[in-house]
DOBAKE-521030 format. One line per 5 residues: number of its first residue (from 1); their letters; for each residue x, y, z of C-alpha. Coordinates in Angstrom, 2 decimals. Layout:
<recs>
NUM	A	X Y Z | ...;
</recs>
This chain:
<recs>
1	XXXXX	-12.82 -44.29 -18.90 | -9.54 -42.50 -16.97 | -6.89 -41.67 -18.84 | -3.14 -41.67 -17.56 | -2.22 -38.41 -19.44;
6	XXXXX	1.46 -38.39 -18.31 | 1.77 -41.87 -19.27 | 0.30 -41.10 -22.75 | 3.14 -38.61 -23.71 | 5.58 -40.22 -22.27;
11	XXXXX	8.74 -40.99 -24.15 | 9.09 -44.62 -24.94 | 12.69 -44.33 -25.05 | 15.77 -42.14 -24.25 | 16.01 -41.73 -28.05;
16	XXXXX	12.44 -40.34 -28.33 | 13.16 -37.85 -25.06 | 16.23 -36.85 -26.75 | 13.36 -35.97 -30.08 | 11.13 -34.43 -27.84;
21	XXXXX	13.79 -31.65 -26.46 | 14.48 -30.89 -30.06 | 10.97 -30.12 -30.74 | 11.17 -28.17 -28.11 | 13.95 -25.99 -29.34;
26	XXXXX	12.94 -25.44 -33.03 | 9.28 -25.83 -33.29 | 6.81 -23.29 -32.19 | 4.62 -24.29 -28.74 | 1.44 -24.61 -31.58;
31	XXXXX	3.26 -26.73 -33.44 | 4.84 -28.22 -30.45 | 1.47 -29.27 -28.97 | 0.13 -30.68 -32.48 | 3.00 -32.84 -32.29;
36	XXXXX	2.69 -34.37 -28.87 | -1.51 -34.82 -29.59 | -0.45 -36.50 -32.74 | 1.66 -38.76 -30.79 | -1.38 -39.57 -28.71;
41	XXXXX	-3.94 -39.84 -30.86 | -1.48 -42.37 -33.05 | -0.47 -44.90 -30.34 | -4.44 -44.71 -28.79 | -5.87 -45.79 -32.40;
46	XXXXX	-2.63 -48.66 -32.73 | -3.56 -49.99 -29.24 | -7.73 -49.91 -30.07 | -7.31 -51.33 -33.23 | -4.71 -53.92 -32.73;
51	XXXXX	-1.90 -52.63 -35.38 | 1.52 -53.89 -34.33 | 3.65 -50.59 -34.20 | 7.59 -49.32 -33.23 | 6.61 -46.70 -30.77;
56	XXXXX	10.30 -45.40 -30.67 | 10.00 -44.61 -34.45 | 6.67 -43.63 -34.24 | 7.38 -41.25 -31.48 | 9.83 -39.58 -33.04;
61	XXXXX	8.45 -38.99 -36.56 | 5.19 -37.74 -34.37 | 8.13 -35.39 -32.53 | 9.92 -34.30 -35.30 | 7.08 -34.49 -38.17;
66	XXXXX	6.57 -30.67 -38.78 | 10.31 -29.21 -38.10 | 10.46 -28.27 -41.81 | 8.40 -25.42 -41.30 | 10.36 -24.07 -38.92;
71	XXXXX	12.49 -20.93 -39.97 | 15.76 -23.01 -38.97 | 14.55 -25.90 -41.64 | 12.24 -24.92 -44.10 | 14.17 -25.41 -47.52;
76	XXXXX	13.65 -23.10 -50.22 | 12.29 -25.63 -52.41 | 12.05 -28.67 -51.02 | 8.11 -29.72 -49.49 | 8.42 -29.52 -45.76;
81	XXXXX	7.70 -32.71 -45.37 | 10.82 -34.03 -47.02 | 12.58 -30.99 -45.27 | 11.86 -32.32 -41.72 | 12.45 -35.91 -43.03;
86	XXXXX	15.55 -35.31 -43.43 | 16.46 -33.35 -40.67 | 14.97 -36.15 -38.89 | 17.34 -38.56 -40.39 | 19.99 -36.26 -39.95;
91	XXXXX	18.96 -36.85 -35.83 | 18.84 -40.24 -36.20 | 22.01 -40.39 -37.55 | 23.58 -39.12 -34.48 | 21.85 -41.20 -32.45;
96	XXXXX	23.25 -44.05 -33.62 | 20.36 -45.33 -35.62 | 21.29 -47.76 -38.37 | 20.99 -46.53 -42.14 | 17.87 -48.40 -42.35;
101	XXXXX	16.23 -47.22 -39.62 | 17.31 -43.49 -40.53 | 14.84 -44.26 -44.00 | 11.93 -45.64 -42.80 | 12.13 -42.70 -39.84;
106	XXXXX	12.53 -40.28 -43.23 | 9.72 -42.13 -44.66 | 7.08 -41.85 -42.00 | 7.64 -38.13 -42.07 | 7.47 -37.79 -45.55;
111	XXXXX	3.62 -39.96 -46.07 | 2.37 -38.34 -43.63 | 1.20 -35.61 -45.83 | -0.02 -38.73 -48.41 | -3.90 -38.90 -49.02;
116	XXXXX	-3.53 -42.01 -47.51 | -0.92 -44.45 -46.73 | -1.41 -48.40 -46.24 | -0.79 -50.07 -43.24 | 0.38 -53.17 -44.59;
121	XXXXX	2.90 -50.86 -45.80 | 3.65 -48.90 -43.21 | 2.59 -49.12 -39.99 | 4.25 -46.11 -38.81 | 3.09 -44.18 -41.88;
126	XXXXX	-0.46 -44.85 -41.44 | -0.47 -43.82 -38.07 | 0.94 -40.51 -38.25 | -1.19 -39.57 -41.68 | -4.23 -40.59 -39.57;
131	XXXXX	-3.09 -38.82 -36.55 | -1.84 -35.47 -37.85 | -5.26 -35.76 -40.23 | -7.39 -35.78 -36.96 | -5.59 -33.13 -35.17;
136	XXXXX	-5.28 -30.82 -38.24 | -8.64 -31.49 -40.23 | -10.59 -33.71 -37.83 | -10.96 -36.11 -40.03 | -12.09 -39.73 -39.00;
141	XXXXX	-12.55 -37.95 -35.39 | -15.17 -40.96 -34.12 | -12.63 -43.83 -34.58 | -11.20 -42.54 -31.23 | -12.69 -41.70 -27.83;
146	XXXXX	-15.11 -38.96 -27.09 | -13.34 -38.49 -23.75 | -9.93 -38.71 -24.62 | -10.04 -36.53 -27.59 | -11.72 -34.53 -24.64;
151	XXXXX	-9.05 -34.64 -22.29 | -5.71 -34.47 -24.38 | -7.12 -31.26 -25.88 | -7.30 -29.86 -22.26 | -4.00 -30.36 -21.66;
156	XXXXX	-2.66 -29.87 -24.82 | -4.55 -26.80 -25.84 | -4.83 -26.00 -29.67 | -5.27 -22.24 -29.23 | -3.69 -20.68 -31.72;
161	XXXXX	-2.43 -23.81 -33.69 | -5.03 -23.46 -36.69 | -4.27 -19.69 -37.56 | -0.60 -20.42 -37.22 | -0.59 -23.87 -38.93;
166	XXXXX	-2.73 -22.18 -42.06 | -0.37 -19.56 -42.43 | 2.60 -21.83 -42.68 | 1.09 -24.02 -45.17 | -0.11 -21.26 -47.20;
171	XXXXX	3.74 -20.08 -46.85 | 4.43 -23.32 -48.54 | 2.12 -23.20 -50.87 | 2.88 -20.19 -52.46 | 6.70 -21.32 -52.44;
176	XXXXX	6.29 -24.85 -53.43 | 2.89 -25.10 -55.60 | 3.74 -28.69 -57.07 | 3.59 -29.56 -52.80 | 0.93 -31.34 -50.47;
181	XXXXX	1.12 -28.30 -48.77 | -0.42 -26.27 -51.72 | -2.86 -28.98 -52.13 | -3.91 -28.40 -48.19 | -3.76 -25.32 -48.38;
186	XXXXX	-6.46 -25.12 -51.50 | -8.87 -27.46 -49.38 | -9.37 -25.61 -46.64 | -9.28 -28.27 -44.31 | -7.32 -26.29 -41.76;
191	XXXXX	-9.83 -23.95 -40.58 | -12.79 -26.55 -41.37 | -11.22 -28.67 -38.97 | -11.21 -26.30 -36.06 | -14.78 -26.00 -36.51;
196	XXXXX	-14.68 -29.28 -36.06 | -12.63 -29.11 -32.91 | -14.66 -26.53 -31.37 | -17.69 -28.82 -31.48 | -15.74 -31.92 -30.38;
201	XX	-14.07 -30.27 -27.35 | -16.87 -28.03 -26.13;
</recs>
């Protein structure tokens, strides 16, 4: 089937635009384009499956869900996940977002790098671990599209995300070793999962 591309990574809001030019400043393009695919390949599984979903959160936890390994961000000894989650709620908070809504934009960031977090949960949650799983490990890969996994990839082109990505988390890793970055980084799911890529996109 077609896909509308430019509709896919569009901004639901003027919120989420206002997230995507800040990933835009701070993160690297790699990290940049992992971001926007994760985006994608989050709302694509919501809609096939049927999961009710805030696509103005999700959007910009998707946006903002790897800032804390930029240079700018990355804390010392904080995991980089709860960096970025609060940097994210840090946004939030100047974009008028109510305390609430600041937290459970903090908290989507921060399961995403959970072995698994419950939809009945969170929503949100679920659909970025999932997400940034497929992008970064390609893990569950056939619960979404041949074709659009296909096409996204094309125009958002992973290059040089894997070799950049694994050095970051290693980074982490050797910084934080209590982190789900050092865990990652033992797996080796990073550079299994471009394998992975390579056979999916080829």
């Amino acid at each position: 089937m077609p896909y509308d591309i430019d509709e896919l990574l569009r901004p639901p809001s003027a919120t989420a635009a206002l997230a995507l030019q800040v990933a835009e400043q701070w993160c690297s393009p790699a990290v940049l384009r992992h971001s926007m695919r994760s985006w994608v390949w989050a709302r694509s599984l919501a809609d096939a499956e049927g999961l009710d979903y805030d696509a103005e959160l999700l959007f910009v936890a998707a946006a903002l869900h790897d800032i804390g390994v930029a240079e700018p961000f990355d804390a010392h000894r904080t995991p980089f996940e709860g960096a970025g989650g609060a940097a994210a709620w840090v946004f939030a908070a100047g974009a008028g977002w109510p305390s609430e809504r600041r937290v459970r934009l903090q908290e989507v960031i921060e399961r995403h790098m959970w072995v698994e977090v419950d939809p009945t949960l969170d929503a949100e949650g679920h659909l970025l671990e999932v997400a940034t799983s497929l992008d970064v490990a390609g893990a569950g890969w056939s619960r979404w599209d041949a074709q659009l996994l296909r096409v996204v990839t094309a125009r958002l082109p992973r290059t040089d995300f894997a070799a950049e990505f694994d050095a970051a988390i290693r980074d982490q890793a050797e910084r934080k070793p209590a982190s789900a970055a050092a865990r990652l980084a033992r797996s080796g799911r990073i550079a299994d999962g471009e394998l992975t890529w390579l056979s999916l996109v080829r």
